[in-house]
N, C-alpha and C positions, 0 to 999 in steps of 0.2 A: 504494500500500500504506500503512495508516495507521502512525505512529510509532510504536516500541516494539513491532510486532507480528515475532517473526522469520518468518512466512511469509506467503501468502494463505490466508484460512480455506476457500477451495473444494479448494488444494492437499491437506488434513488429509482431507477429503470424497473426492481422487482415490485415497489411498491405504490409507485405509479400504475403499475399495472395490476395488483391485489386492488387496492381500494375504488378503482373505475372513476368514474365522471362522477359519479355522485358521490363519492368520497372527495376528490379535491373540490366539488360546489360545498358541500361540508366544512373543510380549511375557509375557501372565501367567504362563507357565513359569519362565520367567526373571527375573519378578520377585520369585519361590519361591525358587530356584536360589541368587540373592543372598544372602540370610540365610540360608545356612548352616545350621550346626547349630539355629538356632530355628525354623526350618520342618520338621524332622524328629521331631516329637515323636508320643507312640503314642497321644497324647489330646487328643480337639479338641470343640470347640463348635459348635451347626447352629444355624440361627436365619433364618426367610422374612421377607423386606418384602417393599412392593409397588414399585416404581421407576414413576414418570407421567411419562404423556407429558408435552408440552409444548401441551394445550388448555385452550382454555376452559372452565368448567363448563357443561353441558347450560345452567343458566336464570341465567347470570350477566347484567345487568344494560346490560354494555355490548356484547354481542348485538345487543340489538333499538337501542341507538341507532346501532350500523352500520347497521344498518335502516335507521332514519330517513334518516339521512347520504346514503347510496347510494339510498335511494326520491328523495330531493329531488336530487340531483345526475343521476337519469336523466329525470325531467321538465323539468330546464334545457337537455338536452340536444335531448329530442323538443320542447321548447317543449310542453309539457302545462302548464295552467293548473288549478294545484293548489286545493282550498278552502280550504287553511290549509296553510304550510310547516310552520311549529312551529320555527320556527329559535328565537325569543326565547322560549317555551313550555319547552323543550328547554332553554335555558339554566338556567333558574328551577330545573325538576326535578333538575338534576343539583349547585345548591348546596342543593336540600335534602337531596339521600341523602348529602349529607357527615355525619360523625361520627355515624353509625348505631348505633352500639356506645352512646352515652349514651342514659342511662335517658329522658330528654325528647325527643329525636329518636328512638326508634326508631321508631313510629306514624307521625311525619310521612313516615322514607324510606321507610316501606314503603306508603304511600302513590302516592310518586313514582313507586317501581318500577312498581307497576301500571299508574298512568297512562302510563311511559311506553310499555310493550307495548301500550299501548291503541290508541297513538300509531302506533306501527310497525305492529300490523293495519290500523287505518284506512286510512294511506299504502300498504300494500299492496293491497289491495281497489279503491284508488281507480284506483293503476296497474294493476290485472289488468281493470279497465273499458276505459281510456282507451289503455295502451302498446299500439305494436305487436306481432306475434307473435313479434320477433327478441328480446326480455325476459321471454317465457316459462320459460325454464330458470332465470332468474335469481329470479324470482318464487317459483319450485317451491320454490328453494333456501330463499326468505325466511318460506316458508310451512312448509318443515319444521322450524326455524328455531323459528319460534311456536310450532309445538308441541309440542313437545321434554320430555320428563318428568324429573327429577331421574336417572334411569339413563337416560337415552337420549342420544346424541351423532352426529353427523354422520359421527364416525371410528369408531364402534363395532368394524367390523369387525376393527379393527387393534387391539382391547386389551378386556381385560375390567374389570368395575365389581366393587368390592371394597368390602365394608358395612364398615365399622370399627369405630363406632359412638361414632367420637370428638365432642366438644362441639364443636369448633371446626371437623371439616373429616369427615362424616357417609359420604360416599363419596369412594373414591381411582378413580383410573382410570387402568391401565398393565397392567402383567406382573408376576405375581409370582418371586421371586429367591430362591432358597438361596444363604447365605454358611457358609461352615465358615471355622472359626479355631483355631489350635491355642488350648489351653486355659493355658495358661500366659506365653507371648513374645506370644500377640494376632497373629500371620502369618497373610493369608487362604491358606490351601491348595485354597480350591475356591467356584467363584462361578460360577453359574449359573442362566440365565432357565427359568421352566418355563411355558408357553403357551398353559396352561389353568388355568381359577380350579377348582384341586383341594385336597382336605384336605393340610394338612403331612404327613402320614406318607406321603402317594404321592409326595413329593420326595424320599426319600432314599434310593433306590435311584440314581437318577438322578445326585443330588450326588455321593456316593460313590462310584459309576464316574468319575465326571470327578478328584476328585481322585487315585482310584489312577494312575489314566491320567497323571495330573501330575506324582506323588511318585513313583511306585512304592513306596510304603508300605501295609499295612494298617493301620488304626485298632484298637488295643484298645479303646476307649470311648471312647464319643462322649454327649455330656450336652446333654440339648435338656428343652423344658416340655412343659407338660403336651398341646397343640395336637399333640403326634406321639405319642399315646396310641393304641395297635395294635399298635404292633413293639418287637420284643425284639432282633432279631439282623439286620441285613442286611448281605452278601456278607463274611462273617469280620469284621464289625466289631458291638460290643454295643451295645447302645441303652437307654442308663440314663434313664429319669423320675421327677422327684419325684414319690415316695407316700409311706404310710403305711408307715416301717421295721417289717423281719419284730420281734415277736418275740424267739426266739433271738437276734439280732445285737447284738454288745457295744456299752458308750457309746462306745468307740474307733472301731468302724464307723462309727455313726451322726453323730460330730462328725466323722468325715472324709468320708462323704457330703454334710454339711451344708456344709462349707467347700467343697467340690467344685459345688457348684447355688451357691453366693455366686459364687462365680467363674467359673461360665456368666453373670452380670448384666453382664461386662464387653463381652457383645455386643449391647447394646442401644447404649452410647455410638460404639461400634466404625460401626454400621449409621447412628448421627446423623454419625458422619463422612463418610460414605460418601455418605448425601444433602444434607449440606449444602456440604461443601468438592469432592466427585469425582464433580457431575452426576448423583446415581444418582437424582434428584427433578429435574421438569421439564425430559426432556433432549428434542431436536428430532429424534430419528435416527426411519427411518421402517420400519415393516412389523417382521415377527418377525425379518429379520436385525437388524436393529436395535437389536433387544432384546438379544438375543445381545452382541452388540459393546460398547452399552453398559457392563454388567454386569460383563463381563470386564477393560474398559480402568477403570471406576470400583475394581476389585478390586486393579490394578497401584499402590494405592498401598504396596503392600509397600514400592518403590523411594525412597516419600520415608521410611520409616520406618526405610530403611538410612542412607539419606544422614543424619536426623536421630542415629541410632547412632555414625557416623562424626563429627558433629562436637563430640558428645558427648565421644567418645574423645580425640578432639585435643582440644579444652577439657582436659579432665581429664590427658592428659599433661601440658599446656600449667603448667598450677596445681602438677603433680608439680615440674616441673622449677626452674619459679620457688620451689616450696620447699625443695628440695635447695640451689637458689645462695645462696637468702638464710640457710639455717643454714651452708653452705661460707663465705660472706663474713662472717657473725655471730663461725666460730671465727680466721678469718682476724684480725677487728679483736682478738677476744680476745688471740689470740697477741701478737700484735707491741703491743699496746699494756702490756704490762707493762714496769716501765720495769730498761735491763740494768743487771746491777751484775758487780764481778770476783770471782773464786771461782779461787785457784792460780795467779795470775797470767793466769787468761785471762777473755775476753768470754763470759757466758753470756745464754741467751735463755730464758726459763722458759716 
Protein backbone atom coordinates (compact mmCIF):
# COMPACT_ATOMS: atom_id res chain seq x y z
CA UNK A 1 0.00 0.00 0.00
CA UNK A 2 1.74 3.28 -0.97
CA UNK A 3 2.45 5.94 2.15
CA UNK A 4 0.09 8.33 3.34
CA UNK A 5 -2.70 6.44 1.48
CA UNK A 6 -5.38 5.21 4.51
CA UNK A 7 -6.74 2.52 2.37
CA UNK A 8 -6.33 0.50 -1.16
CA UNK A 9 -7.89 2.43 -3.87
CA UNK A 10 -9.78 -0.98 -5.20
CA UNK A 11 -11.19 -1.05 -1.47
CA UNK A 12 -13.03 2.63 -2.21
CA UNK A 13 -14.15 0.78 -5.92
CA UNK A 14 -15.53 -2.41 -3.54
CA UNK A 15 -17.67 -0.24 -1.65
CA UNK A 16 -18.95 1.81 -4.07
CA UNK A 17 -20.06 -0.87 -5.58
CA UNK A 18 -21.78 -2.92 -2.15
CA UNK A 19 -23.71 0.17 -1.08
CA UNK A 20 -25.21 1.16 -4.93
CA UNK A 21 -26.83 4.42 -5.62
CA UNK A 22 -28.93 4.45 -2.94
CA UNK A 23 -26.36 4.00 -0.42
CA UNK A 24 -24.18 7.07 -1.79
CA UNK A 25 -27.82 9.34 -2.16
CA UNK A 26 -27.62 8.15 1.66
CA UNK A 27 -23.99 9.93 2.32
CA UNK A 28 -25.52 13.15 0.27
CA UNK A 29 -28.59 13.16 2.70
CA UNK A 30 -26.47 13.48 5.40
CA UNK A 31 -24.37 15.79 4.08
CA UNK A 32 -27.66 18.04 3.95
CA UNK A 33 -28.72 17.00 7.29
CA UNK A 34 -25.27 18.40 8.75
CA UNK A 35 -25.99 22.06 8.16
CA UNK A 36 -28.66 22.54 9.73
CA UNK A 37 -30.72 25.35 9.45
CA UNK A 38 -28.76 26.54 6.08
CA UNK A 39 -29.98 23.68 4.02
CA UNK A 40 -33.55 24.46 4.89
CA UNK A 41 -34.15 27.59 3.19
CA UNK A 42 -37.46 28.20 0.67
CA UNK A 43 -35.14 29.53 -2.12
CA UNK A 44 -32.57 27.81 -4.02
CA UNK A 45 -30.50 28.16 -7.28
CA UNK A 46 -30.45 25.36 -10.47
CA UNK A 47 -27.65 25.46 -12.66
CA UNK A 48 -26.58 22.14 -15.50
CA UNK A 49 -22.69 21.34 -16.30
CA UNK A 50 -21.41 18.73 -18.14
CA UNK A 51 -19.17 16.25 -15.66
CA UNK A 52 -16.37 14.17 -18.48
CA UNK A 53 -15.34 11.39 -18.45
CA UNK A 54 -11.89 10.40 -18.13
CA UNK A 55 -10.90 10.19 -22.26
CA UNK A 56 -9.01 11.18 -24.75
CA UNK A 57 -10.21 13.58 -27.37
CA UNK A 58 -11.68 11.69 -30.51
CA UNK A 59 -8.34 13.26 -32.67
CA UNK A 60 -5.96 14.02 -29.92
CA UNK A 61 -2.57 13.63 -31.07
CA UNK A 62 -1.16 11.04 -28.83
CA UNK A 63 -3.71 8.42 -30.30
CA UNK A 64 -2.00 7.79 -33.24
CA UNK A 65 1.48 7.62 -31.60
CA UNK A 66 0.09 4.68 -29.46
CA UNK A 67 -0.39 3.75 -32.82
CA UNK A 68 2.95 3.88 -33.90
CA UNK A 69 4.34 2.53 -30.51
CA UNK A 70 2.00 -0.68 -30.51
CA UNK A 71 2.29 -1.04 -34.64
CA UNK A 72 6.35 -1.32 -34.06
CA UNK A 73 6.28 -3.32 -30.99
CA UNK A 74 3.87 -6.04 -32.68
CA UNK A 75 6.39 -6.43 -35.72
CA UNK A 76 9.37 -7.18 -33.14
CA UNK A 77 7.40 -9.44 -31.83
CA UNK A 78 6.01 -11.50 -35.26
CA UNK A 79 9.76 -10.45 -36.51
CA UNK A 80 7.90 -8.60 -39.57
CA UNK A 81 10.50 -6.47 -41.23
CA UNK A 82 9.07 -3.11 -41.37
CA UNK A 83 10.06 -0.36 -44.22
CA UNK A 84 10.65 2.25 -41.85
CA UNK A 85 10.17 2.05 -37.90
CA UNK A 86 9.85 5.84 -37.53
CA UNK A 87 11.29 5.57 -34.15
CA UNK A 88 13.83 8.67 -34.74
CA UNK A 89 11.16 10.31 -37.31
CA UNK A 90 8.71 10.19 -34.21
CA UNK A 91 11.06 11.65 -32.03
CA UNK A 92 11.78 14.83 -34.30
CA UNK A 93 7.69 15.38 -34.76
CA UNK A 94 6.99 15.28 -31.28
CA UNK A 95 9.67 18.23 -30.40
CA UNK A 96 8.12 20.01 -32.97
CA UNK A 97 4.26 20.09 -31.62
CA UNK A 98 5.95 21.41 -28.56
CA UNK A 99 4.72 25.18 -27.74
CA UNK A 100 1.84 25.18 -30.34
CA UNK A 101 0.13 27.95 -28.64
CA UNK A 102 3.07 30.41 -30.19
CA UNK A 103 2.33 32.40 -32.85
CA UNK A 104 5.64 30.99 -34.84
CA UNK A 105 5.09 27.27 -34.10
CA UNK A 106 1.74 26.90 -34.79
CA UNK A 107 2.04 25.83 -38.70
CA UNK A 108 5.20 23.93 -37.80
CA UNK A 109 2.87 21.56 -35.15
CA UNK A 110 0.31 21.39 -37.19
CA UNK A 111 2.26 20.11 -39.59
CA UNK A 112 3.60 17.39 -37.29
CA UNK A 113 0.28 16.37 -36.30
CA UNK A 114 -0.54 15.27 -39.77
CA UNK A 115 2.55 13.79 -40.49
CA UNK A 116 2.35 11.84 -37.63
CA UNK A 117 -1.30 10.04 -38.50
CA UNK A 118 0.27 9.70 -41.64
CA UNK A 119 2.60 7.74 -39.99
CA UNK A 120 0.34 5.60 -37.87
CA UNK A 121 -2.00 4.80 -41.33
CA UNK A 122 1.11 3.63 -43.13
CA UNK A 123 2.32 1.39 -40.17
CA UNK A 124 -1.16 0.08 -40.17
CA UNK A 125 -1.73 -0.91 -43.71
CA UNK A 126 1.66 -2.22 -43.69
CA UNK A 127 0.72 -4.78 -40.74
CA UNK A 128 -2.87 -5.56 -42.19
CA UNK A 129 -0.53 -6.84 -45.20
CA UNK A 130 2.02 -8.77 -43.40
CA UNK A 131 0.57 -9.63 -39.54
CA UNK A 132 -1.04 -12.64 -38.82
CA UNK A 133 -4.89 -13.07 -38.41
CA UNK A 134 -4.42 -13.27 -34.58
CA UNK A 135 -3.90 -8.84 -34.86
CA UNK A 136 -6.82 -8.42 -36.74
CA UNK A 137 -9.17 -7.19 -33.99
CA UNK A 138 -6.35 -5.06 -32.97
CA UNK A 139 -5.98 -3.46 -36.26
CA UNK A 140 -9.82 -3.00 -36.60
CA UNK A 141 -9.24 -1.04 -33.21
CA UNK A 142 -6.33 1.16 -34.85
CA UNK A 143 -8.27 1.76 -37.81
CA UNK A 144 -11.21 3.04 -36.10
CA UNK A 145 -8.91 4.97 -34.26
CA UNK A 146 -7.91 6.92 -37.71
CA UNK A 147 -10.97 7.75 -38.20
CA UNK A 148 -12.45 9.18 -35.78
CA UNK A 149 -14.22 12.74 -36.29
CA UNK A 150 -14.15 15.53 -33.75
CA UNK A 151 -17.60 13.94 -32.10
CA UNK A 152 -16.80 10.50 -32.49
CA UNK A 153 -15.03 8.33 -29.75
CA UNK A 154 -14.41 4.74 -29.17
CA UNK A 155 -16.63 5.16 -25.76
CA UNK A 156 -19.47 6.91 -27.33
CA UNK A 157 -21.93 4.63 -26.14
CA UNK A 158 -21.23 5.41 -22.42
CA UNK A 159 -21.60 9.43 -22.79
CA UNK A 160 -22.94 12.12 -24.88
CA UNK A 161 -20.92 15.13 -26.93
CA UNK A 162 -21.89 18.41 -25.79
CA UNK A 163 -21.11 21.63 -28.35
CA UNK A 164 -20.13 24.54 -25.82
CA UNK A 165 -18.68 26.53 -28.14
CA UNK A 166 -15.98 27.45 -25.91
CA UNK A 167 -12.39 28.94 -27.59
CA UNK A 168 -10.26 26.64 -25.61
CA UNK A 169 -12.12 23.22 -25.25
CA UNK A 170 -15.19 23.30 -28.40
CA UNK A 171 -16.70 19.92 -27.27
CA UNK A 172 -17.10 18.30 -23.78
CA UNK A 173 -17.88 14.64 -23.58
CA UNK A 174 -19.61 13.11 -20.29
CA UNK A 175 -23.38 13.55 -18.68
CA UNK A 176 -24.93 16.29 -18.01
CA UNK A 177 -25.72 17.29 -14.10
CA UNK A 178 -28.31 19.48 -12.33
CA UNK A 179 -26.94 21.06 -9.15
CA UNK A 180 -29.51 23.11 -6.85
CA UNK A 181 -28.01 25.30 -4.10
CA UNK A 182 -29.91 27.03 -1.72
CA UNK A 183 -29.64 30.65 -2.62
CA UNK A 184 -28.23 32.40 0.18
CA UNK A 185 -25.72 29.79 2.67
CA UNK A 186 -24.58 28.10 -1.16
CA UNK A 187 -25.70 24.16 0.56
CA UNK A 188 -26.04 21.79 -2.44
CA UNK A 189 -29.69 20.33 -1.72
CA UNK A 190 -29.91 18.32 -4.88
CA UNK A 191 -27.20 16.98 -7.44
CA UNK A 192 -28.19 14.82 -10.13
CA UNK A 193 -26.90 13.11 -13.44
CA UNK A 194 -29.41 13.36 -16.32
CA UNK A 195 -28.58 10.72 -19.21
CA UNK A 196 -29.49 12.38 -22.12
CA UNK A 197 -28.10 15.53 -23.96
CA UNK A 198 -31.68 17.24 -23.24
CA UNK A 199 -32.64 21.17 -23.01
CA UNK A 200 -32.39 22.45 -19.39
CA UNK A 201 -35.84 22.88 -18.78
CA UNK A 202 -36.52 18.87 -19.07
CA UNK A 203 -34.09 18.68 -15.88
CA UNK A 204 -36.01 20.08 -13.55
CA UNK A 205 -38.74 18.06 -12.93
CA UNK A 206 -36.28 15.57 -12.34
CA UNK A 207 -33.82 17.73 -9.93
CA UNK A 208 -36.78 18.78 -7.86
CA UNK A 209 -38.20 15.21 -7.09
CA UNK A 210 -34.67 14.35 -5.82
CA UNK A 211 -34.36 17.19 -3.75
CA UNK A 212 -37.93 16.83 -2.11
CA UNK A 213 -37.09 13.30 -1.65
CA UNK A 214 -33.94 14.65 0.35
CA UNK A 215 -35.25 17.62 2.28
CA UNK A 216 -38.68 17.06 2.57
CA UNK A 217 -39.05 20.76 1.73
CA UNK A 218 -40.87 22.45 -1.20
CA UNK A 219 -39.19 25.32 -2.80
CA UNK A 220 -40.89 28.61 -3.10
CA UNK A 221 -38.47 29.95 -5.80
CA UNK A 222 -36.07 28.79 -7.56
CA UNK A 223 -33.96 31.33 -9.95
CA UNK A 224 -32.19 29.71 -12.96
CA UNK A 225 -31.02 31.65 -16.62
CA UNK A 226 -32.30 32.02 -19.31
CA UNK A 227 -31.32 28.06 -20.88
CA UNK A 228 -34.61 26.87 -18.66
CA UNK A 229 -36.85 29.36 -20.78
CA UNK A 230 -40.58 27.13 -20.82
CA UNK A 231 -41.40 26.67 -17.22
CA UNK A 232 -43.19 28.61 -14.86
CA UNK A 233 -44.05 26.33 -12.20
CA UNK A 234 -42.97 22.63 -11.41
CA UNK A 235 -44.26 20.33 -8.61
CA UNK A 236 -45.27 23.43 -6.10
CA UNK A 237 -42.09 25.05 -6.69
CA UNK A 238 -41.83 28.76 -9.03
CA UNK A 239 -39.57 29.08 -11.60
CA UNK A 240 -38.25 32.61 -11.91
CA UNK A 241 -36.17 33.91 -15.38
CA UNK A 242 -34.43 36.94 -16.18
CA UNK A 243 -36.73 39.12 -18.50
CA UNK A 244 -38.00 42.18 -19.27
CA UNK A 245 -39.60 43.46 -15.76
CA UNK A 246 -43.60 43.92 -16.01
CA UNK A 247 -44.53 47.37 -16.36
CA UNK A 248 -46.65 47.88 -13.33
CA UNK A 249 -43.82 46.54 -10.97
CA UNK A 250 -42.31 49.12 -8.51
CA UNK A 251 -38.35 50.15 -8.53
CA UNK A 252 -38.52 48.06 -5.04
CA UNK A 253 -39.50 44.95 -7.04
CA UNK A 254 -37.25 45.39 -9.77
CA UNK A 255 -33.83 46.15 -7.60
CA UNK A 256 -34.82 43.06 -5.42
CA UNK A 257 -35.30 40.92 -8.51
CA UNK A 258 -32.16 42.29 -9.75
CA UNK A 259 -30.10 41.57 -6.46
CA UNK A 260 -31.87 38.01 -6.53
CA UNK A 261 -30.26 36.86 -10.50
CA UNK A 262 -26.72 38.63 -8.92
CA UNK A 263 -27.00 36.10 -6.57
CA UNK A 264 -27.93 33.07 -8.60
CA UNK A 265 -23.93 34.05 -10.36
CA UNK A 266 -22.74 32.46 -7.15
CA UNK A 267 -23.38 29.13 -8.99
CA UNK A 268 -21.08 29.25 -11.42
CA UNK A 269 -17.92 29.57 -8.99
CA UNK A 270 -19.96 26.99 -6.73
CA UNK A 271 -19.97 24.37 -10.05
CA UNK A 272 -15.76 25.46 -10.69
CA UNK A 273 -15.55 23.93 -7.32
CA UNK A 274 -17.12 21.15 -7.95
CA UNK A 275 -14.98 20.31 -11.14
CA UNK A 276 -11.81 21.38 -10.11
CA UNK A 277 -11.26 20.20 -6.28
CA UNK A 278 -14.41 17.08 -6.12
CA UNK A 279 -13.75 15.12 -9.51
CA UNK A 280 -16.81 16.25 -11.19
CA UNK A 281 -14.36 16.86 -14.45
CA UNK A 282 -12.26 13.96 -15.77
CA UNK A 283 -13.58 11.39 -13.36
CA UNK A 284 -12.79 7.26 -14.23
CA UNK A 285 -16.01 5.76 -12.83
CA UNK A 286 -17.64 3.66 -15.69
CA UNK A 287 -21.25 3.37 -17.44
CA UNK A 288 -24.49 5.53 -16.32
CA UNK A 289 -24.10 4.13 -12.60
CA UNK A 290 -21.30 5.89 -12.78
CA UNK A 291 -22.56 8.83 -13.49
CA UNK A 292 -24.93 8.65 -10.81
CA UNK A 293 -22.40 8.09 -8.03
CA UNK A 294 -20.15 10.58 -9.24
CA UNK A 295 -22.39 13.55 -9.05
CA UNK A 296 -23.75 12.73 -5.91
CA UNK A 297 -20.21 11.80 -3.95
CA UNK A 298 -18.61 15.33 -5.89
CA UNK A 299 -22.07 17.16 -4.20
CA UNK A 300 -21.18 15.68 -0.59
CA UNK A 301 -18.84 18.55 -0.36
CA UNK A 302 -21.56 20.08 1.95
CA UNK A 303 -19.31 18.00 4.73
CA UNK A 304 -16.10 20.13 4.16
CA UNK A 305 -18.17 23.30 4.10
CA UNK A 306 -19.37 22.35 7.71
CA UNK A 307 -16.13 21.37 8.88
CA UNK A 308 -14.73 24.71 7.32
CA UNK A 309 -17.82 26.52 9.47
CA UNK A 310 -16.79 24.70 12.46
CA UNK A 311 -13.37 25.88 12.43
CA UNK A 312 -14.22 29.17 11.69
CA UNK A 313 -16.36 29.19 14.97
CA UNK A 314 -13.40 27.87 17.05
CA UNK A 315 -11.12 30.57 15.57
CA UNK A 316 -13.50 33.17 16.27
CA UNK A 317 -14.34 31.91 20.00
CA UNK A 318 -10.70 31.26 20.16
CA UNK A 319 -9.94 35.40 19.32
CA UNK A 320 -13.25 36.05 21.71
CA UNK A 321 -11.73 34.60 24.51
CA UNK A 322 -8.15 35.93 24.07
CA UNK A 323 -9.90 39.40 24.07
CA UNK A 324 -11.98 39.07 27.08
CA UNK A 325 -8.35 37.87 29.05
CA UNK A 326 -6.39 40.53 27.67
CA UNK A 327 -8.89 43.43 28.71
CA UNK A 328 -9.42 41.08 32.36
CA UNK A 329 -5.43 41.26 32.61
CA UNK A 330 -5.32 45.17 31.16
CA UNK A 331 -7.92 46.03 34.33
CA UNK A 332 -6.11 43.75 36.42
CA UNK A 333 -2.50 45.66 35.85
CA UNK A 334 -4.60 48.99 36.18
CA UNK A 335 -5.92 48.16 39.45
CA UNK A 336 -3.11 47.15 41.44
CA UNK A 337 -0.65 49.31 39.90
CA UNK A 338 -1.86 52.47 41.46
CA UNK A 339 0.23 53.09 44.15
CA UNK A 340 -1.62 52.68 48.15
CA UNK A 341 -1.77 55.56 50.39
CA UNK A 342 -3.63 55.60 54.13
CA UNK A 343 -7.01 57.20 54.38
CA UNK A 344 -8.50 56.91 58.53
CA UNK A 345 -5.82 55.11 59.58
CA UNK A 346 -6.37 52.33 57.01
CA UNK A 347 -4.74 50.70 53.70
CA UNK A 348 -6.72 51.71 50.71
CA UNK A 349 -6.49 50.36 47.13
CA UNK A 350 -8.13 52.61 44.55
Amino acid sequence: MPAGNPCEASELVYFRNRIGTAGIELIFKESIDVNGKDGGEQDATTDTTVQEKNISYPTDNKLYCKIIKKCVAIADNEQIDLCQSYRRTLQRLLMEQRFRNHSKNKGRARKADKKVKTIAGRLVRELDRNAPGLYQATLALFKQVLAQKTTDSLHKPLFSVFSKGKEHKKYEFGSKASIITTKNTGVIIGAINIEKNVPDSKTVQPALEQQQRLTGIILKNNYVDREYCGVKEVLGTKIIIPDAPDKDRTPYEKQTLRKRFKRRAVMEPKIGHLKQDHRLRRYPYKGIKGDNNNVMLAAAMNLKRMMNKWKQERLLFLLRFLQVAFQFIKGLNKHFSTPPNRENGFLRID
